[in-house]
DSSP file (Angstrom, degrees, kcal/mol; ACC not computed):
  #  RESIDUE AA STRUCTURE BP1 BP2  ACC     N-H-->O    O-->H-N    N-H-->O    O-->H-N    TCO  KAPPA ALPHA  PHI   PSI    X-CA   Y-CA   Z-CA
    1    1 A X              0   0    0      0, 0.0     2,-0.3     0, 0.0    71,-0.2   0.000 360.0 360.0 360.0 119.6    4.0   -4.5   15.4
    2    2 A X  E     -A   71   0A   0     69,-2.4    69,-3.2    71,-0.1     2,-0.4  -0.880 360.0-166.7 -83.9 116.4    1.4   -4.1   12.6
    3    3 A X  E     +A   70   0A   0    136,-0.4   136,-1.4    -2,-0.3     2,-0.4  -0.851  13.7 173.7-122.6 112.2    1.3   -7.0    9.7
    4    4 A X  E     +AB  69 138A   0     65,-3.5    65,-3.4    -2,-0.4     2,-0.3  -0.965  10.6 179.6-123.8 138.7   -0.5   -6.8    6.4
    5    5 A X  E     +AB  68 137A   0    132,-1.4   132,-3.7    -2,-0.4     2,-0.3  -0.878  14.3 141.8-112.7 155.9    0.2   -9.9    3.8
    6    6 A X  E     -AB  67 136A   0     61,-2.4    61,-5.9    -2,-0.3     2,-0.3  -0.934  39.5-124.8-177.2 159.7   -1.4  -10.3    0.4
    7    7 A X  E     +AB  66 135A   0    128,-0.9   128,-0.9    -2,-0.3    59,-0.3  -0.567  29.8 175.1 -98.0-171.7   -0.5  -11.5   -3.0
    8    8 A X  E     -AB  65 134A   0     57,-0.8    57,-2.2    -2,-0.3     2,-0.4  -0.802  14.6-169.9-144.3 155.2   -0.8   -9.4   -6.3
    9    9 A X  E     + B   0 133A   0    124,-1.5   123,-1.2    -2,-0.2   124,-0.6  -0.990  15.7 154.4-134.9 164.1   -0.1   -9.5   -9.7
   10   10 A X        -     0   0    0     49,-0.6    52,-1.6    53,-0.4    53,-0.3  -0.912  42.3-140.0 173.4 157.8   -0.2   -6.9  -12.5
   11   11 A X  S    S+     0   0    0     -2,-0.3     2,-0.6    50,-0.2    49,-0.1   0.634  79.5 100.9-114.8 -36.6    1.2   -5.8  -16.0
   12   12 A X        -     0   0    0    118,-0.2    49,-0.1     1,-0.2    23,-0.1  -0.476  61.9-153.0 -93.8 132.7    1.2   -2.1  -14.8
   13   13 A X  S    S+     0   0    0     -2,-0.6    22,-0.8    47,-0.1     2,-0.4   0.968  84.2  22.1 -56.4 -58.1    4.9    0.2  -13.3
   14   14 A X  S    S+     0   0    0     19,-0.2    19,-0.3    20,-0.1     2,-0.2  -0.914  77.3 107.0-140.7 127.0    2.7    2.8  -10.9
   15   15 A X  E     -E   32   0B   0     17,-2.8    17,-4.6    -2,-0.4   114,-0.2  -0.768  59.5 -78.0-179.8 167.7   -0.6    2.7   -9.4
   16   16 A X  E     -Ef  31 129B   0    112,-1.9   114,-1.7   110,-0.7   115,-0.4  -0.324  20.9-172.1 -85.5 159.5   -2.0    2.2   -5.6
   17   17 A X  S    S-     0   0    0     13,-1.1    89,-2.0     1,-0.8     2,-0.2   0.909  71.4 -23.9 -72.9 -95.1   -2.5   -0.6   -3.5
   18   18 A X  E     -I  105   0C   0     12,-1.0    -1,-0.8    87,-0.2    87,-0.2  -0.703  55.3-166.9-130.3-176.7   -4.2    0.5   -0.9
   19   19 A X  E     +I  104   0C   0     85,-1.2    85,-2.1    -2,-0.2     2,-0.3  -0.755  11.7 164.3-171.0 115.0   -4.7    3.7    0.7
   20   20 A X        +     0   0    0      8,-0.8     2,-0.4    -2,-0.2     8,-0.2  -0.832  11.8 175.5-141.9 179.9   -6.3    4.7    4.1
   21   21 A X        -     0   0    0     81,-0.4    80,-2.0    -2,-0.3    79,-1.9  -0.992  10.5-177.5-176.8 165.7   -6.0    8.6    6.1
   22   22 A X  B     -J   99   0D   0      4,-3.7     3,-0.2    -2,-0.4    77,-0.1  -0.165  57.9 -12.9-144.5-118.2   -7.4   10.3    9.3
   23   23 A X  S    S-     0   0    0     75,-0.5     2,-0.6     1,-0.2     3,-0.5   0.570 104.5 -30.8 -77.0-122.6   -6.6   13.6   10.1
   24   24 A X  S    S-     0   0    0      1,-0.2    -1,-0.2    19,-0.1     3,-0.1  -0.917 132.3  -8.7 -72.0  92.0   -4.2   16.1    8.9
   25   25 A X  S    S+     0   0    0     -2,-0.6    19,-0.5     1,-0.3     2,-0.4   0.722 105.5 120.4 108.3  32.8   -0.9   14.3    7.7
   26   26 A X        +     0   0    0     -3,-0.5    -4,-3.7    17,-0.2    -1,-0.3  -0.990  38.3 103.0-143.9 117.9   -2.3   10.5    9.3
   27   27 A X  B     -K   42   0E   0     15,-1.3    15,-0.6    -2,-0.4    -6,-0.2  -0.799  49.0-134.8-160.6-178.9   -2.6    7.6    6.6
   28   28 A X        -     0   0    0     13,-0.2    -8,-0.8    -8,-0.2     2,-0.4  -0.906  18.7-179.6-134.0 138.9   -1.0    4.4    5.1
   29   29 A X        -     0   0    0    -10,-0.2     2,-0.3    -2,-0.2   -10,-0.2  -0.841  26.5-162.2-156.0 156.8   -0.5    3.4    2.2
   30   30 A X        +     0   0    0     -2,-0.4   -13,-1.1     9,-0.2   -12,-1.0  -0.780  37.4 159.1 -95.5 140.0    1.0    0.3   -0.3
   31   31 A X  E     -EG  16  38B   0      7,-1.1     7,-1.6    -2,-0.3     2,-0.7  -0.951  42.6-130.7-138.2 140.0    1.7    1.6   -4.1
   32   32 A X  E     -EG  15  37B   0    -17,-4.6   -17,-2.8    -2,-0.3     2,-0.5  -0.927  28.5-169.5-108.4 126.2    3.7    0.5   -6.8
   33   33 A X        -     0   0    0      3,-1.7   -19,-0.2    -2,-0.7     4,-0.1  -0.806  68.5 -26.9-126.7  97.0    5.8    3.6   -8.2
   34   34 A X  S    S-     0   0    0     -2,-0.5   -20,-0.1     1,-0.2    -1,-0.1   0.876 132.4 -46.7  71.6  32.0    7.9    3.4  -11.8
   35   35 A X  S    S+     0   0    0    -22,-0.8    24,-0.5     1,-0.3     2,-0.3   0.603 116.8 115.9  90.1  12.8    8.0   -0.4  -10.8
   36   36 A X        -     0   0    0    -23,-0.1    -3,-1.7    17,-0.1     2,-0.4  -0.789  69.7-115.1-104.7 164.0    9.1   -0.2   -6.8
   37   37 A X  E     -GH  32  52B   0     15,-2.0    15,-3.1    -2,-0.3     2,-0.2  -0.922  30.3-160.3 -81.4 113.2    7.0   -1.3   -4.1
   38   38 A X  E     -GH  31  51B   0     -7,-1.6    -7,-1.1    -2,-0.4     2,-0.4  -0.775  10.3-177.7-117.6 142.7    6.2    1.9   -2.0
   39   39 A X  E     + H   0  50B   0     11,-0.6    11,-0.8    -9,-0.3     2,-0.3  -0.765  18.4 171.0 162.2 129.9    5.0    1.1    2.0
   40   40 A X        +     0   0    0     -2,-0.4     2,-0.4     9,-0.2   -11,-0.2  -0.982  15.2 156.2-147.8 154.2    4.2    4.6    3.6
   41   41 A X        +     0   0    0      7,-0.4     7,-0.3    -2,-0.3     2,-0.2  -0.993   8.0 159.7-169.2-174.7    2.6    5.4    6.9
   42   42 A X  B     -K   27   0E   0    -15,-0.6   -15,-1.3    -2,-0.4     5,-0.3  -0.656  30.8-147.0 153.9 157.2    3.0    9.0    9.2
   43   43 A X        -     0   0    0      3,-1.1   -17,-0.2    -2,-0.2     4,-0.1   0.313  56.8 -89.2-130.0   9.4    0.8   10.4   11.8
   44   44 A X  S    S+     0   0    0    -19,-0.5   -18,-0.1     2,-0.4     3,-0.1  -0.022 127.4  48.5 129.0 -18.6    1.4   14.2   11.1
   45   45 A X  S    S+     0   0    0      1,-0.2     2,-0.3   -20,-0.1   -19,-0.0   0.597 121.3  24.6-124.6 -58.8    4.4   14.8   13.3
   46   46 A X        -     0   0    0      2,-0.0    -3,-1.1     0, 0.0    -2,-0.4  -0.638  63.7-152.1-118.4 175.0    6.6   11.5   11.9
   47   47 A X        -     0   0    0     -5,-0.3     2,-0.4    -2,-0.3    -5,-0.2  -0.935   2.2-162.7-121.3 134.8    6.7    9.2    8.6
   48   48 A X        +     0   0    0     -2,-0.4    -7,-0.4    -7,-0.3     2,-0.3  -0.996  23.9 148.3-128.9 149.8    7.7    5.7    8.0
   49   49 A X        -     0   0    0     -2,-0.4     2,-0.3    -9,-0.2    27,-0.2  -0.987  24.3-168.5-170.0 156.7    8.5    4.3    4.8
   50   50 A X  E     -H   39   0B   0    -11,-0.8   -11,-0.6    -2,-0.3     2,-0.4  -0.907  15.8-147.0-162.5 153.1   10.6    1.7    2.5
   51   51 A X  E     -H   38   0B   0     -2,-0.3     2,-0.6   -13,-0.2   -13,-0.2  -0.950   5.1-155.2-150.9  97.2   11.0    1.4   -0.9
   52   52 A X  E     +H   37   0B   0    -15,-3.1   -15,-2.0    -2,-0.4    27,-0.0  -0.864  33.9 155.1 -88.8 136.8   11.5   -2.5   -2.6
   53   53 A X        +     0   0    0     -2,-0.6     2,-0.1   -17,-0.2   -17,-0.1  -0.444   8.5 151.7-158.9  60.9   13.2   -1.5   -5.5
   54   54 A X        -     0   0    0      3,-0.3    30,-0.0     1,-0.1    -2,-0.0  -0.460  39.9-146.1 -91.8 168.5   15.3   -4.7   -6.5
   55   55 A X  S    S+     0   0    0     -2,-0.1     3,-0.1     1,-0.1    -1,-0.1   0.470  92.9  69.3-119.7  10.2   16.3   -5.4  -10.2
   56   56 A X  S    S+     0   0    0      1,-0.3     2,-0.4    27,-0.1    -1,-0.1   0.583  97.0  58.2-102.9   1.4   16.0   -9.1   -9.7
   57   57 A X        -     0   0    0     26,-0.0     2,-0.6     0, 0.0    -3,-0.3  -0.909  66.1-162.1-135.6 146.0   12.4   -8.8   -9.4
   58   58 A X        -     0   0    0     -2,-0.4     3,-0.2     1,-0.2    -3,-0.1  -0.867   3.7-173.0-115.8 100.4   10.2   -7.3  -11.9
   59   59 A X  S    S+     0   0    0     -2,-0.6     2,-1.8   -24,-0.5   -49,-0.6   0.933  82.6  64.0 -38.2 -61.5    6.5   -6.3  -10.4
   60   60 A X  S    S+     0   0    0      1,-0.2    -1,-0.2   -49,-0.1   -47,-0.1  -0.110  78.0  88.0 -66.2  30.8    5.2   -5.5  -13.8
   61   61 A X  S    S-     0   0    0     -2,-1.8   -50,-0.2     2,-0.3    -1,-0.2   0.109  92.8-113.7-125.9  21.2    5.4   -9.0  -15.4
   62   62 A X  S    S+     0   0    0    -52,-1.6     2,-0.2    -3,-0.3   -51,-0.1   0.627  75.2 121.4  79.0 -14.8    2.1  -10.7  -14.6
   63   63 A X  S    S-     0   0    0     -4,-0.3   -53,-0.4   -53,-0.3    -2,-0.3  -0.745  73.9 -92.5 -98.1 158.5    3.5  -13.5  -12.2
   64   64 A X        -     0   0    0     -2,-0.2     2,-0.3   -55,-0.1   -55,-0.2  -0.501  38.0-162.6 -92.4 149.1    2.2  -13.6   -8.8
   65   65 A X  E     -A    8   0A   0    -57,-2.2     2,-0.8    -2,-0.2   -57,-0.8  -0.964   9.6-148.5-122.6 120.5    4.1  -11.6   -5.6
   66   66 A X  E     -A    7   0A   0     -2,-0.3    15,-5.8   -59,-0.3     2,-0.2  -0.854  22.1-151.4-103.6 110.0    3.5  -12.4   -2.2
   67   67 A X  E     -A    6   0A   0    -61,-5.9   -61,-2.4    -2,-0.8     2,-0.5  -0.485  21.9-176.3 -87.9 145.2    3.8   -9.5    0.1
   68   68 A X  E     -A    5   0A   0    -63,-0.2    11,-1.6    -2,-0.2     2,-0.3  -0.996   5.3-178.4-111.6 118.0    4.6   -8.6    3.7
   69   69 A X  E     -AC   4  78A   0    -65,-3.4   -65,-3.5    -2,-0.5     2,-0.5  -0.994   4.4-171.2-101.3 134.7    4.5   -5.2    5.4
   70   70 A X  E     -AC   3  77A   0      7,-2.3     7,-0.8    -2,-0.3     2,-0.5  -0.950  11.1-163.8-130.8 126.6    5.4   -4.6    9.0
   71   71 A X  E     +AC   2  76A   0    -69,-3.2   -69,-2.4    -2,-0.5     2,-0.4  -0.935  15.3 176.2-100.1 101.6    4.9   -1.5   10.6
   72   72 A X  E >   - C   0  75A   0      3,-0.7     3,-0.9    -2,-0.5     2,-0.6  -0.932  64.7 -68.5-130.6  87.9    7.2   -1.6   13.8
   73   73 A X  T 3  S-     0   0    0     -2,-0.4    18,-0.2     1,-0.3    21,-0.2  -0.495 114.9 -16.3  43.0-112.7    6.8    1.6   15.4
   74   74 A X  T 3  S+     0   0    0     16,-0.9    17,-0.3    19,-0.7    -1,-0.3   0.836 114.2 109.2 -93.1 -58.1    8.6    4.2   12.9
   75   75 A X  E <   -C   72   0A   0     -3,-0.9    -3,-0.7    15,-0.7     2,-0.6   0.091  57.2-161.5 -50.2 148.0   10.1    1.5   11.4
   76   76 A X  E     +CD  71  88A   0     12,-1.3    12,-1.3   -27,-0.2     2,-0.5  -0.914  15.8 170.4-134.8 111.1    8.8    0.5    7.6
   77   77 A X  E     -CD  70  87A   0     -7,-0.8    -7,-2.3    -2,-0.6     2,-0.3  -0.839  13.5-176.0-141.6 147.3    9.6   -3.0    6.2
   78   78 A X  E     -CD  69  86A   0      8,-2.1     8,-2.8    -2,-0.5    -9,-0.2  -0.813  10.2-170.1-112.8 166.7    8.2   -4.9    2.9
   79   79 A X        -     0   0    0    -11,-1.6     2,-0.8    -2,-0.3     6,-0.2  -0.690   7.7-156.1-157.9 111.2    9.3   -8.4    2.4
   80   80 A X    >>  -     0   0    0     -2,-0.2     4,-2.6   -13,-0.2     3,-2.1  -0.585  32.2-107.0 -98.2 116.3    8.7  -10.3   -0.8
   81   81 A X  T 34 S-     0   0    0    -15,-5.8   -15,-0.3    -2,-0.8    -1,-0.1  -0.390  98.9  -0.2 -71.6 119.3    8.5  -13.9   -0.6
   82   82 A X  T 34 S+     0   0    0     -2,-0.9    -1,-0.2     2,-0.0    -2,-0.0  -0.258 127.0  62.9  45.1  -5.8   11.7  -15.5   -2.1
   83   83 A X  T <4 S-     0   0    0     -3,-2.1     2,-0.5     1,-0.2    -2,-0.2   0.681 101.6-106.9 -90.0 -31.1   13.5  -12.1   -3.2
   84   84 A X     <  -     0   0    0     -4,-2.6     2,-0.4   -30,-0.0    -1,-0.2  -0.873  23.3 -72.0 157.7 167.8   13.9  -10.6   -0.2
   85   85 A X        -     0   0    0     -2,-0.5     2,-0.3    -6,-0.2    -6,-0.2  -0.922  24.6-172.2-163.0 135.2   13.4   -8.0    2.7
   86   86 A X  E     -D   78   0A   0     -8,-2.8    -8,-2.1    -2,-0.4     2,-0.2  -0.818   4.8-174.5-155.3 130.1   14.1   -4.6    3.0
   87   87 A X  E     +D   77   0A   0     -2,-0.3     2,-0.2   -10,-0.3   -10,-0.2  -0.562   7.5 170.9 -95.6 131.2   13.8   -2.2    6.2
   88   88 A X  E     +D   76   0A   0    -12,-1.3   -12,-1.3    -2,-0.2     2,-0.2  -0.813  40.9  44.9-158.4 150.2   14.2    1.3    6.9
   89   89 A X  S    S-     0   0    0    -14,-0.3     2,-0.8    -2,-0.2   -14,-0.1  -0.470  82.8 -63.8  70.8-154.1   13.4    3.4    9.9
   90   90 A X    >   -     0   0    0     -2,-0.2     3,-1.1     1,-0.1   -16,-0.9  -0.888  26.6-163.6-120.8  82.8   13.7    3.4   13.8
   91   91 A X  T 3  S+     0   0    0     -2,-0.8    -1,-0.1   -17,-0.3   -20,-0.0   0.542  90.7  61.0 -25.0 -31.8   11.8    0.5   15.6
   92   92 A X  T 3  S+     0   0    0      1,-0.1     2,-0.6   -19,-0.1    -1,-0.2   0.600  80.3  79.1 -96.8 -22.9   12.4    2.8   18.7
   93   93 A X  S <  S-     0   0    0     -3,-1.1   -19,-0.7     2,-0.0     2,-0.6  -0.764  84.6-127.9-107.3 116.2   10.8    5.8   18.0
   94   94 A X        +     0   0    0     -2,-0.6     2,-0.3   -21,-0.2    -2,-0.1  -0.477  32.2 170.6 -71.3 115.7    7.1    5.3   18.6
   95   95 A X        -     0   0    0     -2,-0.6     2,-0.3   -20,-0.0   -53,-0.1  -0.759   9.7-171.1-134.0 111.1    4.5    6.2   16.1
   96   96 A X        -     0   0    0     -2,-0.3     2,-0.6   -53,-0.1   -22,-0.0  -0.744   6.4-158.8 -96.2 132.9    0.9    5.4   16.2
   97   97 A X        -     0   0    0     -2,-0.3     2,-0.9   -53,-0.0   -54,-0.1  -0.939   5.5-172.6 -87.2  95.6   -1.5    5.9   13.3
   98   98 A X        -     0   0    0     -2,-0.6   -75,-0.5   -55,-0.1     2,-0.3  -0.766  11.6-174.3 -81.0  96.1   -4.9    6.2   14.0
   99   99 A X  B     +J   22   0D   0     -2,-0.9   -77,-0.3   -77,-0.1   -72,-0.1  -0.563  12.5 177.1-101.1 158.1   -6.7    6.2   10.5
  100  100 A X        +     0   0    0    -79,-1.9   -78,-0.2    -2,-0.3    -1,-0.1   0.302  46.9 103.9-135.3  -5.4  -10.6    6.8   10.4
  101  101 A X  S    S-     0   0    0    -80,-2.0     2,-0.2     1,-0.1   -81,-0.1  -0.253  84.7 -91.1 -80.5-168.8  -11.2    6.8    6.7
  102  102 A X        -     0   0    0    -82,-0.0     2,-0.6     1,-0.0   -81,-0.4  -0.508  53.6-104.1-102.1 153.0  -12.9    3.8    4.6
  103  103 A X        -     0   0    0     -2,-0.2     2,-0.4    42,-0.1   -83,-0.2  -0.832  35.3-153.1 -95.4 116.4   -9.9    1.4    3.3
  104  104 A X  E     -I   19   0C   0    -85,-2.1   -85,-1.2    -2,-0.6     2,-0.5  -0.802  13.6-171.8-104.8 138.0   -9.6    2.3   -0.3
  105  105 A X  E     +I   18   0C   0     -2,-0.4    45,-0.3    43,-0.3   -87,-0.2  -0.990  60.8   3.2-134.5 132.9   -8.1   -0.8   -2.2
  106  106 A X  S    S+     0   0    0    -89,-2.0    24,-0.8    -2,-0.5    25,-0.6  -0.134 123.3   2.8 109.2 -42.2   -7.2   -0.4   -5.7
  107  107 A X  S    S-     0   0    0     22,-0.2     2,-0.6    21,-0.2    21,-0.2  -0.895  72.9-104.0 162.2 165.9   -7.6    3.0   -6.7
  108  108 A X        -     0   0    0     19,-2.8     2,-0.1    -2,-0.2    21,-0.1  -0.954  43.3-112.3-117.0 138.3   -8.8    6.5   -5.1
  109  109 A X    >   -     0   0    0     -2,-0.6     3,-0.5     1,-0.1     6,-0.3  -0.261  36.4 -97.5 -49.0 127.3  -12.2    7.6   -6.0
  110  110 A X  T 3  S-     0   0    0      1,-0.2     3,-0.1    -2,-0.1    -1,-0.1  -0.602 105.3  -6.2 -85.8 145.3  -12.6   10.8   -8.3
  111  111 A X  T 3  S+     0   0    0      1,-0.2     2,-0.3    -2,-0.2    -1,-0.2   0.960 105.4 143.0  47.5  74.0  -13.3   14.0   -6.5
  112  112 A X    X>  -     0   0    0     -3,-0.5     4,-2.7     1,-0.1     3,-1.0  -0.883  64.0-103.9-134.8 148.2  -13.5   11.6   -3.5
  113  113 A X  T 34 S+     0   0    0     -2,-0.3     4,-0.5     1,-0.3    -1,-0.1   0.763 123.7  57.3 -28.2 -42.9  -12.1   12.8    0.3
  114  114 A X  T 3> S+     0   0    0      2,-0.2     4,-1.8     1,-0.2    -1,-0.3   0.705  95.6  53.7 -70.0 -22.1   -9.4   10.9   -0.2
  115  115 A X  H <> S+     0   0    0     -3,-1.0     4,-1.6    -6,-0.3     5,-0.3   0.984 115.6  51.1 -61.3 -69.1   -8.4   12.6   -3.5
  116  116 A X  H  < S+     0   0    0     -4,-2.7    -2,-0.2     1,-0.2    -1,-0.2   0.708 109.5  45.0 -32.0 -34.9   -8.6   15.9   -1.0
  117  117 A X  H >>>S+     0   0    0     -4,-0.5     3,-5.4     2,-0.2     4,-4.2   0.989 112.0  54.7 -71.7 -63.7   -6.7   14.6    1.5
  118  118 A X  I 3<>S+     0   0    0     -4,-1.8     5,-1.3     1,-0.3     4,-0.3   0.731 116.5  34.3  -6.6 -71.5   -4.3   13.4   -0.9
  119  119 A X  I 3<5S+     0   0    0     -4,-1.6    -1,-0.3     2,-0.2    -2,-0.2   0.489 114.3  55.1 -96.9  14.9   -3.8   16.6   -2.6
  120  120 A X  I <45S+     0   0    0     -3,-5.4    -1,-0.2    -5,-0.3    -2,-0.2   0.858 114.5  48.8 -89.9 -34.2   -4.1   19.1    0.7
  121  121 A X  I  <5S-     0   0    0     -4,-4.2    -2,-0.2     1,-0.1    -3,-0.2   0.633 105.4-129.9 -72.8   7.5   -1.3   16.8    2.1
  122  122 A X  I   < +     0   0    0     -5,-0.5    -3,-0.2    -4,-0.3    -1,-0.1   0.844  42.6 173.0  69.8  14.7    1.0   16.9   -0.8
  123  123 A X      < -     0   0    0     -5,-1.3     2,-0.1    -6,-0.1    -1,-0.1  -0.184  31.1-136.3 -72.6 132.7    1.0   13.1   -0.6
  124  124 A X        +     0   0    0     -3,-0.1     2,-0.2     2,-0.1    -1,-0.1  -0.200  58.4 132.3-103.5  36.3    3.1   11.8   -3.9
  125  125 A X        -     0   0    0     -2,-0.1     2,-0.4    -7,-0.1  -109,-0.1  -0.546  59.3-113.3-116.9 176.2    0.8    9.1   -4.6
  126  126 A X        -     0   0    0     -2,-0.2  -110,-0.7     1,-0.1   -94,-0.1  -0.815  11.7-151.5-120.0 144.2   -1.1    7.7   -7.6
  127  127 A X  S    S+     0   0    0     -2,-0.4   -19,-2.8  -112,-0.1     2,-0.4   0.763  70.1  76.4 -84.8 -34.9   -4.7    7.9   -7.8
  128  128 A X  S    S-     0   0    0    -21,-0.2  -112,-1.9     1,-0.1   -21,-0.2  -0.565  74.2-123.9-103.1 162.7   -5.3    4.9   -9.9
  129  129 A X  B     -f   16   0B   0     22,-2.0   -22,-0.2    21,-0.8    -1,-0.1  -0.026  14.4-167.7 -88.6 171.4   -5.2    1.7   -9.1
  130  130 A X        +     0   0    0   -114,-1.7     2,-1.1   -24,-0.8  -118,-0.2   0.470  31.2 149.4-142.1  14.3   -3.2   -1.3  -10.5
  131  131 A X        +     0   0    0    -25,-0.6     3,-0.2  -115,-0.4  -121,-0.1  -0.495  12.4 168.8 -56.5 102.0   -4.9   -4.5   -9.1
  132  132 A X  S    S-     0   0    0   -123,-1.2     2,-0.3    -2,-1.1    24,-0.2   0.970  78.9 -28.8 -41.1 -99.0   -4.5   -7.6  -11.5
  133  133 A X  E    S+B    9   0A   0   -124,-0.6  -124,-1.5    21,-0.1    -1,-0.5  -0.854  83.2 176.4-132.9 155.0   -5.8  -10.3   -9.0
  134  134 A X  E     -B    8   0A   0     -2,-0.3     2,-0.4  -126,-0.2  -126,-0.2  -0.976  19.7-171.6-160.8 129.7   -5.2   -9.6   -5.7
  135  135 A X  E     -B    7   0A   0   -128,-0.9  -128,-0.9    -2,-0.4     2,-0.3  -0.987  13.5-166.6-150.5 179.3   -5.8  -11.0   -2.2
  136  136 A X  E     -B    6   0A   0     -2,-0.4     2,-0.3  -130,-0.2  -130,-0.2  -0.992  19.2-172.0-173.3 127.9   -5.3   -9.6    1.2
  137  137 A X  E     -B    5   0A   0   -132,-3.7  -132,-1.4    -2,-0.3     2,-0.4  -0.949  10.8-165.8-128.3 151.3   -5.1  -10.3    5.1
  138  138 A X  E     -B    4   0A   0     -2,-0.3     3,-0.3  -134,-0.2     4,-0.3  -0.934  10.8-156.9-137.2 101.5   -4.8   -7.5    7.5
  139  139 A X  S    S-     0   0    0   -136,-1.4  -136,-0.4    -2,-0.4    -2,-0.0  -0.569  71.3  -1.6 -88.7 160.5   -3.7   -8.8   11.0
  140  140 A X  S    S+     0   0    0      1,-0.2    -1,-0.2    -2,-0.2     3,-0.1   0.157 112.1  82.0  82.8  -8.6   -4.6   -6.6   13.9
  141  141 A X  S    S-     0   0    0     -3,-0.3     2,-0.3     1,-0.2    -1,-0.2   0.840  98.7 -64.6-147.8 -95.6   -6.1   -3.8   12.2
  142  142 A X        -     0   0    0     -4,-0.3    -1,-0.2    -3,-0.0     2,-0.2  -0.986  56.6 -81.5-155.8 146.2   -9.8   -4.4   11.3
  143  143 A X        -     0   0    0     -2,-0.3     2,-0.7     1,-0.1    -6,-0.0  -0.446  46.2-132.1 -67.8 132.3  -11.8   -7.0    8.7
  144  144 A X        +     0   0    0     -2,-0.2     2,-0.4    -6,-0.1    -1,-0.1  -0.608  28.8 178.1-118.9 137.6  -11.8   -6.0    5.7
  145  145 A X        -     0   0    0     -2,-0.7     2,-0.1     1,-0.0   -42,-0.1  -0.662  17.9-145.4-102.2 152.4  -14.8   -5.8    3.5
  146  146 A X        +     0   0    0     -2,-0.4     3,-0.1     1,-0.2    -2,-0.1  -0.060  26.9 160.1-142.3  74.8  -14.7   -4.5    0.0
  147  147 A X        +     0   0    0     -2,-0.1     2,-0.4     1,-0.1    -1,-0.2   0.522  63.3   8.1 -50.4 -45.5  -17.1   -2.8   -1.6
  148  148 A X        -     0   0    0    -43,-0.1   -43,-0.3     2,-0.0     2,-0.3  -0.926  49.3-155.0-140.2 137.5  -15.9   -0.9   -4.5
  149  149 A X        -     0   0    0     -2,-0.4     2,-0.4   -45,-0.1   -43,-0.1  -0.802  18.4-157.2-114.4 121.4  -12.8   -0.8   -6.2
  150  150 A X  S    S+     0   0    0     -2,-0.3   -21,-0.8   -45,-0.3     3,-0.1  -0.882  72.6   5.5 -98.5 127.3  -11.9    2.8   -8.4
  151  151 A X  S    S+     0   0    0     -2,-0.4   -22,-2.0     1,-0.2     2,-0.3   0.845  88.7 153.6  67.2  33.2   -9.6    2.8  -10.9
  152  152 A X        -     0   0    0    -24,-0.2     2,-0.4    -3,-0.1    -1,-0.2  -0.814  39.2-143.7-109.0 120.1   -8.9   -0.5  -11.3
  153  153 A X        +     0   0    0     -2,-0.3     2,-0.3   -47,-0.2   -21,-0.1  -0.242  23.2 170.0 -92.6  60.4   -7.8   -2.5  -14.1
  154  154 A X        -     0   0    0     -2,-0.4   -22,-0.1     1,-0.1     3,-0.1  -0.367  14.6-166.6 -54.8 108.0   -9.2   -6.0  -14.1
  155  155 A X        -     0   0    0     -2,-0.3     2,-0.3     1,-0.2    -1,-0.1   0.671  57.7 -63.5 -69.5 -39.3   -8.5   -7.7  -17.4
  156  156 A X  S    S-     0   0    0    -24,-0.2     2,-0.7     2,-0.0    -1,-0.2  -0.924  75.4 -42.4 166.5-167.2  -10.9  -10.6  -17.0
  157  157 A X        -     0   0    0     -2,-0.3     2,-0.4    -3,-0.1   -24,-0.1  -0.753  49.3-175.3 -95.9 110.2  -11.5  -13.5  -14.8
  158  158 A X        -     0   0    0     -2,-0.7     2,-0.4     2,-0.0    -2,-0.0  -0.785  12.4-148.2 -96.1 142.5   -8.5  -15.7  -13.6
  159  159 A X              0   0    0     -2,-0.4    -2,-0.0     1,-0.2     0, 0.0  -0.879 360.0 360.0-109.7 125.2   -8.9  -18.5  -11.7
  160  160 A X              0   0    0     -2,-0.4    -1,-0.2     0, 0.0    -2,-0.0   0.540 360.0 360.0-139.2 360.0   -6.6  -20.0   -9.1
């Protein structure tokens, strides 16, 4: 079982999280789409994915969300603390993602690999980013350093 937490906040319905890929049809990635919370992952043969899509909480409003994803084989789950938790796939059916690419947080670079990958795989995801304030732990997976942010809309400095 694979954990990432973080908080975010942000004024904007659709943009990426994160974003990360390897070979042909092997990434994961965290989005907000038309105001859901999108959690994605696949390794070329299978997909996991879940969709927070509640109507008692509203992403887009500026107030801070503290996020969960667990990636449990095939299985896909986000869990927003005090709203809620919501699961979909098969814990049983084994899928490992091996990703190789730089961890894009925030946006995808233009005319960037990932853009490539993006559009060779047909991948339904959105190029710019929608990071407010943001902060982020990734157990088990690697430390993450964070060098540039694409496509980002930082409004000014908030302090917390």
């Amino acid at each position: 079982m694979k954990t990432i937490t973080f908080g975010f906040r942000t004024q904007m319905h659709t943009g990426i999280i994160f974003f990360v890929h390897g070979g042909t049809g092997i990434y994961i990635y965290c989005a907000l789409i038309k105001g859901a919370l999108h959690f994605e992952f696949g390794n070329g043969l299978l997909v996991g994915s879940v969709t927070y899509n509640r109507p008692d909480v509203n992403f887009c409003n500026s107030q801070w969300y503290y996020i969960t994803l667990v990636k449990n084989n095939q299985q896909a789950t986000i869990s927003v603390k005090d709203y809620g938790t919501e699961t979909s796939g098969n814990p049983d059916m084994a899928l490992n993602v091996l990703t190789s690419s730089e961890f894009l947080l925030g946006g995808i670079p233009p005319n960037s690999e990932a853009q490539t990958f993006i559009v060779n795989n047909k991948l339904s995801i959105p190029l710019a980013g929608l990071i407010q304030i943001f902060y982020f732990h990734w157990y088990q997976y690697f430390k993450l350093t964070v060098n540039q942010m694409f496509n980002v809309f930082i409004p000014g400095p908030t302090f917390i």
